[in-house]
C-alpha positions in Angstrom: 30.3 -20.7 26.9 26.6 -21.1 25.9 24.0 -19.1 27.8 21.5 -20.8 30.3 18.3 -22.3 28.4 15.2 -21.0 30.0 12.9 -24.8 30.7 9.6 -25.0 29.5 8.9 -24.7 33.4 11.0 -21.3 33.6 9.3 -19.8 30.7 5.6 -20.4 31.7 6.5 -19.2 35.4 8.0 -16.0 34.0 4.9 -15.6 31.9 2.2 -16.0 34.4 4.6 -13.4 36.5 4.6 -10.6 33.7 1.4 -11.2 32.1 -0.8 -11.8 35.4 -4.6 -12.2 34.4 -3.7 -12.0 30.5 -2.1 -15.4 30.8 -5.3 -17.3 31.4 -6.4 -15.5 27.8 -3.4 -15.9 26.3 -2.8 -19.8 27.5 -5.1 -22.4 28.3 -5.1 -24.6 31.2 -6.3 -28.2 31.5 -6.6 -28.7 35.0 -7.8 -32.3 34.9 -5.0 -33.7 33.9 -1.7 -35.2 35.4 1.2 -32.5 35.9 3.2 -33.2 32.9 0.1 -33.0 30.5 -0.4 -29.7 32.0 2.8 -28.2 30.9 2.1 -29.1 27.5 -1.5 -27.8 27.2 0.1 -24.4 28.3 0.4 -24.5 24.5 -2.5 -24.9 23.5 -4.2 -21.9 22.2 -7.4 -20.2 23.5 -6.1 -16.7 21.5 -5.0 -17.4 18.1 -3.5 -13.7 16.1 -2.7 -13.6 12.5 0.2 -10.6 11.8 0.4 -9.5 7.8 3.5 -8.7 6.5 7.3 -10.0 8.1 9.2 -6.6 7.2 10.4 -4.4 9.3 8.4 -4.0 11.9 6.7 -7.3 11.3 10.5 -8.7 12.6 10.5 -7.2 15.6 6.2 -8.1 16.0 6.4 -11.6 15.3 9.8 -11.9 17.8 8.0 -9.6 20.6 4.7 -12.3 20.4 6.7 -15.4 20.3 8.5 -14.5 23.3 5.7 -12.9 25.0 4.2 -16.9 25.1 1.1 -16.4 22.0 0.4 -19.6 21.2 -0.6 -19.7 18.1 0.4 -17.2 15.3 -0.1 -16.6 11.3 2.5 -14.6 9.2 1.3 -13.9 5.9 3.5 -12.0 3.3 3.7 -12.5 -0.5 7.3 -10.4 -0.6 10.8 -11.6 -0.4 13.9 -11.0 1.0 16.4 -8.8 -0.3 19.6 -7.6 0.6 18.7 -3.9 1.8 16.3 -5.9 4.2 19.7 -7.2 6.3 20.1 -4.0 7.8 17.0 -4.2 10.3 15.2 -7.3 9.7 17.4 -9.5 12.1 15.4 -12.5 11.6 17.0 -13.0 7.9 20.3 -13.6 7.1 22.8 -13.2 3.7 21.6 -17.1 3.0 18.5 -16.1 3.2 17.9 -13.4 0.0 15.4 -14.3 -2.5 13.6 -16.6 -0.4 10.1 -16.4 1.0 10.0 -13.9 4.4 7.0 -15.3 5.8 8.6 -19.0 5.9 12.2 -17.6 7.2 10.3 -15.4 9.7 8.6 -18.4 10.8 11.9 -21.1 10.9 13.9 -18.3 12.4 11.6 -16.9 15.3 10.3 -21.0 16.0 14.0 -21.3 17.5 13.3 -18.7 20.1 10.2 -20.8 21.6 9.7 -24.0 20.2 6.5 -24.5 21.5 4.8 -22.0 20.0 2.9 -23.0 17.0 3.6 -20.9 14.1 1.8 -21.2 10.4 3.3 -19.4 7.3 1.4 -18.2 4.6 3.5 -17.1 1.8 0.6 -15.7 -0.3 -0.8 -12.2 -0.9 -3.4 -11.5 1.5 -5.9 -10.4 -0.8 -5.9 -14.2 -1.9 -9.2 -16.2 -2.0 -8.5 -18.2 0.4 -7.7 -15.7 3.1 -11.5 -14.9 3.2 -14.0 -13.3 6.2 -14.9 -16.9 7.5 -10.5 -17.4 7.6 -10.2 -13.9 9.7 -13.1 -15.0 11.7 -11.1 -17.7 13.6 -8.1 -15.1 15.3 -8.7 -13.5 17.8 -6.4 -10.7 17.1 -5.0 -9.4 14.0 -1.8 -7.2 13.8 -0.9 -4.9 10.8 2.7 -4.3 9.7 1.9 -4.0 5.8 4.2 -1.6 3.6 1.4 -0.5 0.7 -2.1 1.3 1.1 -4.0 -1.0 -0.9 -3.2 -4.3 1.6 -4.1 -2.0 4.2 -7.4 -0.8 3.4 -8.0 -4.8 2.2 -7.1 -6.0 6.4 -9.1 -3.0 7.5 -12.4 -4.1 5.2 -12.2 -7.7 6.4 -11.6 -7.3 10.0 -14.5 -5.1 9.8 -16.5 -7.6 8.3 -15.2 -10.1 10.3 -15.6 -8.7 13.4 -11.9 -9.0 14.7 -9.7 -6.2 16.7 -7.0 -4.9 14.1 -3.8 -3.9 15.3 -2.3 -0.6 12.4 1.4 0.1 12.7 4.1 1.9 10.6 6.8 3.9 10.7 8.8 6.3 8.5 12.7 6.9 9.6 12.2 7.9 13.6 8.2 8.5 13.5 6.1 5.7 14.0 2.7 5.3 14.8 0.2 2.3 16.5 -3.9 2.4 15.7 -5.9 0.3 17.5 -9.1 -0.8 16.0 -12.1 -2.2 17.1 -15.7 -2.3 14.9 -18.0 -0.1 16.1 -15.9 1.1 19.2 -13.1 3.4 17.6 -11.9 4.6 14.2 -10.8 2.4 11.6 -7.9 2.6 8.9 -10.5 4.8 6.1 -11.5 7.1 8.9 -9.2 9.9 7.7 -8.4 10.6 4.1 -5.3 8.6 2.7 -3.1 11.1 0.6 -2.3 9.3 -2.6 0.9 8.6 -4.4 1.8 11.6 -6.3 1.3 11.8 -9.9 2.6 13.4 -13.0 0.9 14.8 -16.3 2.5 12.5 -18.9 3.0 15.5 -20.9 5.6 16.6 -18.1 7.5 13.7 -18.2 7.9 13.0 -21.5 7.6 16.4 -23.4 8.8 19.0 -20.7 10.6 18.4 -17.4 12.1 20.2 -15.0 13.3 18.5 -11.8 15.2 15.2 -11.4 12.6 13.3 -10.0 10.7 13.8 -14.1 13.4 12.2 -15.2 14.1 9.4 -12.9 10.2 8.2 -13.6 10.3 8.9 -17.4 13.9 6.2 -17.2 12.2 4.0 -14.8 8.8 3.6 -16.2 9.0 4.8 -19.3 12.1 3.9 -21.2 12.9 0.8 -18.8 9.4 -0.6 -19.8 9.1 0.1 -23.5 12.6 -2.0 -24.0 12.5 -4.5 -21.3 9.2 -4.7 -19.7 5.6 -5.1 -21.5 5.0 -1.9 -23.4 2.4 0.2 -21.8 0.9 3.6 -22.8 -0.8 3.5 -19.0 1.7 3.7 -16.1 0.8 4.8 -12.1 3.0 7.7 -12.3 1.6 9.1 -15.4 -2.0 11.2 -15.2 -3.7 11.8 -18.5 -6.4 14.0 -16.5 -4.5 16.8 -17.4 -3.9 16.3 -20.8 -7.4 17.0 -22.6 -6.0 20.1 -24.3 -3.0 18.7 -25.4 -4.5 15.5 -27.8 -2.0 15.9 -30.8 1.0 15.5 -27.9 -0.6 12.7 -26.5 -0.6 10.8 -30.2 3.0 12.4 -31.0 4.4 10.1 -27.6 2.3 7.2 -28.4 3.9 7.2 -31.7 7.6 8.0 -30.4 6.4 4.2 -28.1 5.4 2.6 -31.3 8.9 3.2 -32.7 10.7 2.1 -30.0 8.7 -1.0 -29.0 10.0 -1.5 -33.1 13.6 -0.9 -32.2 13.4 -3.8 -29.8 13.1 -6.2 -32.0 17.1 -5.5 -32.9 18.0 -6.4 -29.2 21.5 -8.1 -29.4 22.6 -6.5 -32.1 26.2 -4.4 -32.2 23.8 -1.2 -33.5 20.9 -1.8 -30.1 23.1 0.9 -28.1 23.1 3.2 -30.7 19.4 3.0 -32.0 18.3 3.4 -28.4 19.9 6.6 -27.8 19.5 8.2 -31.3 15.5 7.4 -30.8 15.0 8.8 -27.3 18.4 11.2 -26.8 18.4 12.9 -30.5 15.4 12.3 -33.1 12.6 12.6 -29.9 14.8 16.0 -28.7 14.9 17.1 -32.0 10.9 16.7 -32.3 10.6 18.9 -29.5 12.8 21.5 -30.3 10.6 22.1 -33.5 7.8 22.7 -31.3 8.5 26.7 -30.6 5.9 27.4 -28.8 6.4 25.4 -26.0 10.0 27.1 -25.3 8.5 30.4 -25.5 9.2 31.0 -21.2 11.4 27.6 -21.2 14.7 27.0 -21.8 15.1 24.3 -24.9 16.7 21.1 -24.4 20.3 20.4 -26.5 20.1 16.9 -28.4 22.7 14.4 -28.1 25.1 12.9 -30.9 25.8 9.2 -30.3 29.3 9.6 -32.0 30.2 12.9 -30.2 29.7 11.2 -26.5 31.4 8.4 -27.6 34.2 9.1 -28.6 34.6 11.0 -25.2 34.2 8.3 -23.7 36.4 6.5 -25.1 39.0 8.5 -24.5 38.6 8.0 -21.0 39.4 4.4 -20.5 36.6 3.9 -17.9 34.4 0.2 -18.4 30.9 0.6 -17.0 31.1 -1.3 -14.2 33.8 0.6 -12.9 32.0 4.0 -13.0 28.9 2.0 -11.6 30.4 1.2 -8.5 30.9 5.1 -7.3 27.6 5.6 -6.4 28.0 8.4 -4.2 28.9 10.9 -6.8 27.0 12.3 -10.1 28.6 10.7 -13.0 29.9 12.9 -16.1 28.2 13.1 -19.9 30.5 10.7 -21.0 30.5 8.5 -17.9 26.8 7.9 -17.8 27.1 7.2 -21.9 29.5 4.1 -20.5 27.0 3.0 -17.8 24.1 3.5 -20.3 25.9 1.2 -22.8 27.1 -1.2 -20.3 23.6 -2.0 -18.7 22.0 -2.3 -22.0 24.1 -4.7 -22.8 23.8 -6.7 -19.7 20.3 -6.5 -19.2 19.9 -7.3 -23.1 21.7 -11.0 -22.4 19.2 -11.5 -19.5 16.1 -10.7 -21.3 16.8 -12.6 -24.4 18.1 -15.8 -21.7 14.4 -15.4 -19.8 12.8 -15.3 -23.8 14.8 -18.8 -24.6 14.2 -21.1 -21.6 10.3 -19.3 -21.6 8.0 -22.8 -21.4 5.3 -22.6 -24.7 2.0 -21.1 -23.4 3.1 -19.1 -20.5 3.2 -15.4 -20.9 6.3 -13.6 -22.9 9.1 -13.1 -20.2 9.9 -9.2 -19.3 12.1 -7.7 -16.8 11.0 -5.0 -14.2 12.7 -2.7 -12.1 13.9 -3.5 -9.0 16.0 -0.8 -6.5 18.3 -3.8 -5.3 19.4 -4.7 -9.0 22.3 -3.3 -10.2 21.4 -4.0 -13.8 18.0 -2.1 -14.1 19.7 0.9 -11.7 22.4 1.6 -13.4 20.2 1.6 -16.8 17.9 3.9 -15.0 20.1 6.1 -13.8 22.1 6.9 -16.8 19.3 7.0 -18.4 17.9 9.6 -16.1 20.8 11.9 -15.6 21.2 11.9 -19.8 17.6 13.2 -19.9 18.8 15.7 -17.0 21.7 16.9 -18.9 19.5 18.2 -22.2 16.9 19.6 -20.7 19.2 21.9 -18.1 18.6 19.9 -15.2 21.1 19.0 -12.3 22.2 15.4 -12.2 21.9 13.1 -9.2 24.1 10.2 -8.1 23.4 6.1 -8.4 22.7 6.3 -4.9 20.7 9.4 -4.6 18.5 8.0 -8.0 18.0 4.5 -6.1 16.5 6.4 -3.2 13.8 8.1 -5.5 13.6 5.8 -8.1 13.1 2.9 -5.6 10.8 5.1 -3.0 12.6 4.7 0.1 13.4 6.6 3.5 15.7 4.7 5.1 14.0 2.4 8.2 15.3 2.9 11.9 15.7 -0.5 13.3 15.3 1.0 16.4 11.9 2.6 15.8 10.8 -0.9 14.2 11.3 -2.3 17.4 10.1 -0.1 19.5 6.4 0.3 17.6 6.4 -3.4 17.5 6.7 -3.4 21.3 3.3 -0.4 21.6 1.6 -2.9 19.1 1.9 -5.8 21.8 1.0 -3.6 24.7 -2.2 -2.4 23.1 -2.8 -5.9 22.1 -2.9 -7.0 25.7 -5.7 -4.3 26.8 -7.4 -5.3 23.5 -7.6 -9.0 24.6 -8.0 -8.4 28.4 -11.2 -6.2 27.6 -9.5 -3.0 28.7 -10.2 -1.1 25.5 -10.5 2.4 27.8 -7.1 1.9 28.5 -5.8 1.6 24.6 -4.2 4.2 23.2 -3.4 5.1 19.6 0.5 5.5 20.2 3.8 8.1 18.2 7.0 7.7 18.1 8.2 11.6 17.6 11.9 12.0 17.9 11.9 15.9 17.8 9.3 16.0 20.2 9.5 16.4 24.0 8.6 13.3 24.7 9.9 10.2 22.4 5.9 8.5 22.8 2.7 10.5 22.9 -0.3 9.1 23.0 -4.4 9.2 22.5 -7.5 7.8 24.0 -9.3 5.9 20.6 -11.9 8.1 18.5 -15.4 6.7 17.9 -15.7 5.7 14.4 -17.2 8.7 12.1 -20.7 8.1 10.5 -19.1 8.8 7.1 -16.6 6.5 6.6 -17.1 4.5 3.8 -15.5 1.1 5.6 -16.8 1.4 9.0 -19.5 3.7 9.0 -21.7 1.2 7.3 -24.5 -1.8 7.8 -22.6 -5.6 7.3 -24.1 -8.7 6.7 -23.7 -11.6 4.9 -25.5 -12.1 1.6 -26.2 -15.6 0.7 -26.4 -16.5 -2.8 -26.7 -19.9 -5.4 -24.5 -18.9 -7.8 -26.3 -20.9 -10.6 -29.7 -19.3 -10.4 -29.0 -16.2 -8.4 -29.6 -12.6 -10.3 -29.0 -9.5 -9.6 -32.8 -8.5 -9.5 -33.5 -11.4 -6.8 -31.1 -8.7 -4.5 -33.0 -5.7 -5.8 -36.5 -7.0 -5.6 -36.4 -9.6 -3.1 -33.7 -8.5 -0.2 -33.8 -4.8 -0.8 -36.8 -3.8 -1.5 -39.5 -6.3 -0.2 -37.2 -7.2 2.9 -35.5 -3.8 3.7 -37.5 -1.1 2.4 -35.3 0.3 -0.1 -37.1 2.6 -3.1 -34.0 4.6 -4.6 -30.5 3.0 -4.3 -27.8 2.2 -6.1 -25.3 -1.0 -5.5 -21.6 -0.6 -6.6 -18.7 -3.4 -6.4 -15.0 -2.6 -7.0 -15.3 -2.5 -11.1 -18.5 0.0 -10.4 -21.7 0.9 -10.6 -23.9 -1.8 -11.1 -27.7 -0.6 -10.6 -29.1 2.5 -10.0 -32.4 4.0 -11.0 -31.1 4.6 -14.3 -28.8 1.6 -15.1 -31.2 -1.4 -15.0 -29.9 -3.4 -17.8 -27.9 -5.8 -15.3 -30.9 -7.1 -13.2 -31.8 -10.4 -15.3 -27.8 -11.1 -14.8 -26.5 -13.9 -12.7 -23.6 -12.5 -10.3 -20.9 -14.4 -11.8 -21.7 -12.6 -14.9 -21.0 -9.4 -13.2 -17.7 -10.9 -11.8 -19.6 -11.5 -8.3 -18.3 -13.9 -6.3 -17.5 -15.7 -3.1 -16.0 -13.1 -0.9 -16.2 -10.3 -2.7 -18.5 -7.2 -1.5 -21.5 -5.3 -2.3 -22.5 -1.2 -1.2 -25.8 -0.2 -1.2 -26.3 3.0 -1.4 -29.6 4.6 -0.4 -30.4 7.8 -2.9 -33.6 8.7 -0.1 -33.3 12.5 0.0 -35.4 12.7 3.0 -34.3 10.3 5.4 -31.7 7.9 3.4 -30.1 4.4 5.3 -26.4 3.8 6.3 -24.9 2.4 3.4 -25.2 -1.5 3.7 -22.0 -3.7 3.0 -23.1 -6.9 1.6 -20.3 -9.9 1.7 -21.3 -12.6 -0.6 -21.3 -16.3 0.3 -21.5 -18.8 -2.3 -23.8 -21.9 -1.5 -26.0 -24.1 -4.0 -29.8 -24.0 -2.5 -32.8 -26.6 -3.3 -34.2 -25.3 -6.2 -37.8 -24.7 -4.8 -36.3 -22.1 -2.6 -35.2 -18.6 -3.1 -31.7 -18.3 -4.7 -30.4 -15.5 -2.4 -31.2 -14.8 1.4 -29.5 -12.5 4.3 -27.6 -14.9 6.3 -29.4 -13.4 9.4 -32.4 -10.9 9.5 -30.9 -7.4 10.3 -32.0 -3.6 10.2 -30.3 -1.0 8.4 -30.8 2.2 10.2 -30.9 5.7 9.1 -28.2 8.2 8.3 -27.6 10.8 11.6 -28.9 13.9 10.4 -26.6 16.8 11.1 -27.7 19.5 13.3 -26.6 22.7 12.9 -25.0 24.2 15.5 -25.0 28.0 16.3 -21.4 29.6 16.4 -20.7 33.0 18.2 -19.3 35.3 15.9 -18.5 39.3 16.1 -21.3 39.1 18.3 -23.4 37.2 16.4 -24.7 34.1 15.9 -24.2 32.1 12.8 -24.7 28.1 12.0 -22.7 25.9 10.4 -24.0 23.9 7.7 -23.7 20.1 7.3 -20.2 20.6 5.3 -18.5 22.3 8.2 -19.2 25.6 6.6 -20.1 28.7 8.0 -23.9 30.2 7.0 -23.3 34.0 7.7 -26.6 35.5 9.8 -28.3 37.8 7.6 -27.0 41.1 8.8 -23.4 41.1 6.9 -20.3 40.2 8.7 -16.5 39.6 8.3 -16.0 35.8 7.1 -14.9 33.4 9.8 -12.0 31.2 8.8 -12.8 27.6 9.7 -10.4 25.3 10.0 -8.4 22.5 12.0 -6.4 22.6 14.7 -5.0 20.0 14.1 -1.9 19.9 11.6 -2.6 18.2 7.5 -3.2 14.7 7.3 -0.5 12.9 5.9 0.0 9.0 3.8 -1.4 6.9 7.0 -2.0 9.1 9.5 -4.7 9.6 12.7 -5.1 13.0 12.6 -3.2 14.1 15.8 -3.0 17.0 18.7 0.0 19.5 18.1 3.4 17.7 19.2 1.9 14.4 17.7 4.0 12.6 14.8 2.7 13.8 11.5 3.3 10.5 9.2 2.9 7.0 10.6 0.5 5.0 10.1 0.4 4.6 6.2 4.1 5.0 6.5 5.3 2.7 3.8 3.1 4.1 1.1 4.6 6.1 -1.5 4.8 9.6 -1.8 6.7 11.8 -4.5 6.8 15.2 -4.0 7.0 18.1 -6.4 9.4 20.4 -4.9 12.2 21.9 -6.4 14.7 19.9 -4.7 13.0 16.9 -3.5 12.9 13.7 -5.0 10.3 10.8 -4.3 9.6 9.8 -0.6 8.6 6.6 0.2 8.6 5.0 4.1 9.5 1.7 3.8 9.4 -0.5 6.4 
């Protein structure tokens, strides 16, 4: 028996009943016209919300605003889906794997209220096209992005574009809800972001000694030199650390060289073999003649192709077989078979890609993907072989595709339930109530399940909020970069000593003027993209001043560049020092948060938080708060001794 269908009639009565005076923002009502017309302009929008990213919790989001009775609403998401989404993004479906999110979000959650007017963007939100002038029509924009990057991006251009910002994320029962308003309460780069953990690349390829070295050294190392583009520069290596140790550095670029050469016998009976005598013998070998660094470490134990085998020969096993227990760590021999057997298959599909490639478009390379059991089980026999000669204990297929692939497995439930907080600050947001929002945890362990916060003012140095915007106007044909120094900042604004930077870098200051008689495209300016000013003033400097830049061709008898409204830039907050009591006596702290002893010696005063460590994400919160929310899909590897990489995926 079907269940009762709710009539348009039902469903607007029920949401004039639960959402009282926020349906008349929400909705809008033509009164002037005959009964039936009325029911459909219930539909039409007077608040129209954009929500980035249909994972997880954007699921549960864009379900919770279709049903609340939004009338119009954007999904934006670049990814798609995969089969470890089924498990808590209920708007997908086994049919629906490899295809876009944002478009199935959209069919699937269109069925729960037709009327609603939905508008999928399958597209990275950092796209052109996604500009200030395209944020500037919602209303409303809600968060549910899995990376830091995308996030900071939304956080910049709702700033610029004047538009409340929803932040949510969760990691396994913890979740988090940031509401964000310009000028009224912190934003996203209020509080330091921890970043993704990296490695020296000395570590992981000369000298490891946890599994997590060797999962990265398979995953982006190995896996990239045969199958990917070969690259001496990968996120989880750091060369910062590597100054003293230059000759290595060339000795691993060369080891690359040699096996970007050993590539080019890919499909050949001997491929297995060269592989493994290159990177599990002859590099092992190199390193064992390096004595000194084994003085306090134990040495690793090369491997002989023929030796392993022949053992695993003898034990009848095919690669596939052994593939499919994931939930154990695999023997010498059995990762040899694995190793072998994933070669092979990901061998076919590279050289398959490399046939059907279309003359002109880039040469065709595979990457790593958790959910493909081809580049895992390459990966992790790959891994656990570098385990087993340098002493270090093995992990399992799963256990590898955990840390290899950066995940903490998502709670459904907590999904859902921060997707409900995000809607019920969103209704305070839009009803003018912000004294009523709350930034909102999820804390399982805690004594309550949700805890919550009244909203922080934004702090005076944050580099995204605590800042001057405007719009900078430019003719990209005649425009230069001295018309912004000598016209708009200095004869306009006042500036003497600044400095303007862009995302490549610096590209004036009092010492770098060779860039002034360039035109902005020749910097890679352009529409959309944004400007800092930075005033060097020691006495009484300016905010820094966030220029956006609008591309329009002016008459030529005017100036090329212009402020698309006259504005003031006001002066940096100087920092009074405040006196603290201490043994009695009374000391000041200095603009760093330091203590200045008094002049009469005393016993230090340890200074410090509160408050617990800031972690990927986080609002930095009262004790009993939830530690890691916000930024909860980031990644996060840490360097323990047992611990392999975290991510919070949502």
């Amino acid at each position: 028996m079907q269940p009762p269908t709710m009539t348009l009639t039902q469903r607007e009565r029920f949401h004039r009943q639960s959402l009282g005076v926020l349906y008349g923002k929400i909705k809008q009502v033509c009164s002037s016209t005959p009964t039936a017309a009325i029911v459909a302009d219930l539909f039409d929008l007077k608040s129209r919300v954009l929500m980035v990213g249909a994972g997880g919790i954007g699921c549960e989001l864009l379900k919770n605003l279709v049903l609340t009775g939004f009338g119009e609403i954007h999904i934006v998401d670049l990814d798609t889906i995969d089969l470890s989404n089924l498990n808590r993004q209920f708007l997908f479906r086994h049919e629906h794997i490899k295809k876009s999110k944002a478009l199935v979000a959209k069919e699937s959650a269109g069925r729960f209220n037709p009327q609603v007017k939905l508008e999928a963007h399958h597209a990275n939100i950092k796209d052109p096209q996604f500009n200030i002038d395209w944020f500037s029509g919602f209303n409303l924009v809600f968060n549910a992005l899995d990376n830091l990057d995308a996030r900071r991006h939304v956080n910049k251009m709702c700033l610029a574009a004047d538009v409340p910002l929803i932040e949510s994320g969760t990691t396994g029962f913890n979740g988090q809800v940031q509401v964000i308003v310009k000028g009224k309460s912190e934003c996203y780069d209020c509080n330091t972001k921890e970043t993704p953990k990296s490695f020296p690349v000395c570590t992981i390829r000369s000298t490891p000694s946890q599994p997590i070295h060797c999962i990265v050294w398979a995953k982006s190392y190995l896996f990239t030199e045969i199958f990917g583009t070969s690259e001496d520069e990968v996120p989880e290596f750091d060369h910062s650390q590597d100054s003293e140790n230059a000759a290595e550095i060339d000795n691993l670029r060369k080891e690359a060289q040699a096996l970007n050469q050993i590539r080019q016998s890919m499909g050949f009976d001997d491929f297995p073999r060269k592989i493994f005598e290159k990177v599990f013998t002859d590099d092992i070998n190199r390193l064992r003649s390096m004595q000194d660094m084994w003085k306090t470490r134990q040495p690793p134990t090369a491997l002989d192709f023929d030796a392993v085998a022949k053992s695993s020969a003898s034990s009848g096993e095919v690669g596939e077989s052994v593939a499919k227990r994931d939930q154990v760590p695999w023997s010498l021999a059995e990762n040899f078979t694995v190793f072998c057997d994933s070669l092979r298959r990901l061998s076919h599909r590279l050289q398959q890609a490399q046939a059907s490639e279309v003359n002109g478009k880039a040469t065709a390379v595979l990457s790593f993907d958790k959910d493909d059991d081809d580049t895992l089980d390459f990966v992790a026999a790959s891994a656990n072989m570098r385990s087993i000669i340098f002493g270090i204990p093995s992990k399992s297929k799963f256990d590898i595709k955990q840390m290899a692939g950066n995940i903490i497995p998502a709670i459904a439930t907590t999904n859902a339930m921060t997707a409900g907080l995000c809607v019920m600050q969103a209704f305070k947001v839009l009803r003018g109530d912000l004294h009523k929002a709350k930034n909102a945890f999820l804390e399982r362990p805690g004594a309550r399940v949700i805890n919550s916060e009244p909203l922080r003012p934004p702090k005076p140095e944050c580099p995204a909020c605590g800042v001057m915007s405007s719009r900078l106007v430019i003719d990209p044909s005649r425009a230069t970069l001295n018309h912004l120094v000598a016209d708009v900042l200095q004869s306009k604004l006042g500036y003497r000593e600044f400095s303007i930077n862009n995302e490549v870098g610096t590209l004036y200051d009092p010492d770098l003027d060779d860039n002034l008689p360039k035109k902005f495209s020749e910097l890679g300016v352009k529409a959309d993209s944004f400007l800092t000013v930075i005033d060097d003033d020691e006495e009484n400097p300016h905010v820094n001043l966030s220029l956006s830049i609008s591309e329009k061709s002016l008459p030529e008898d005017s100036v090329p560049i212009s402020l698309s409204a006259d504005i003031t830039v006001p002066r940096k907050q100087k920092i009074e020092t405040e006196p603290v009591h201490q043994n009695g006596n009374n000391v000041h702290l200095n603009g760093n948060g330091a203590v200045t002893p008094p002049t009469a010696p005393s016993k230090r005063k340890r200074t410090g938080s509160l408050e617990g460590p800031t972690i990927e994400g986080q609002q930095p919160t009262k004790r009993g708060k939830v530690h890691d929310a916000a930024g909860a899909d980031d990644i996060v590897l840490v360097d323990g001794p047992s611990n392999g990489a975290i991510v919070i995926d949502d």
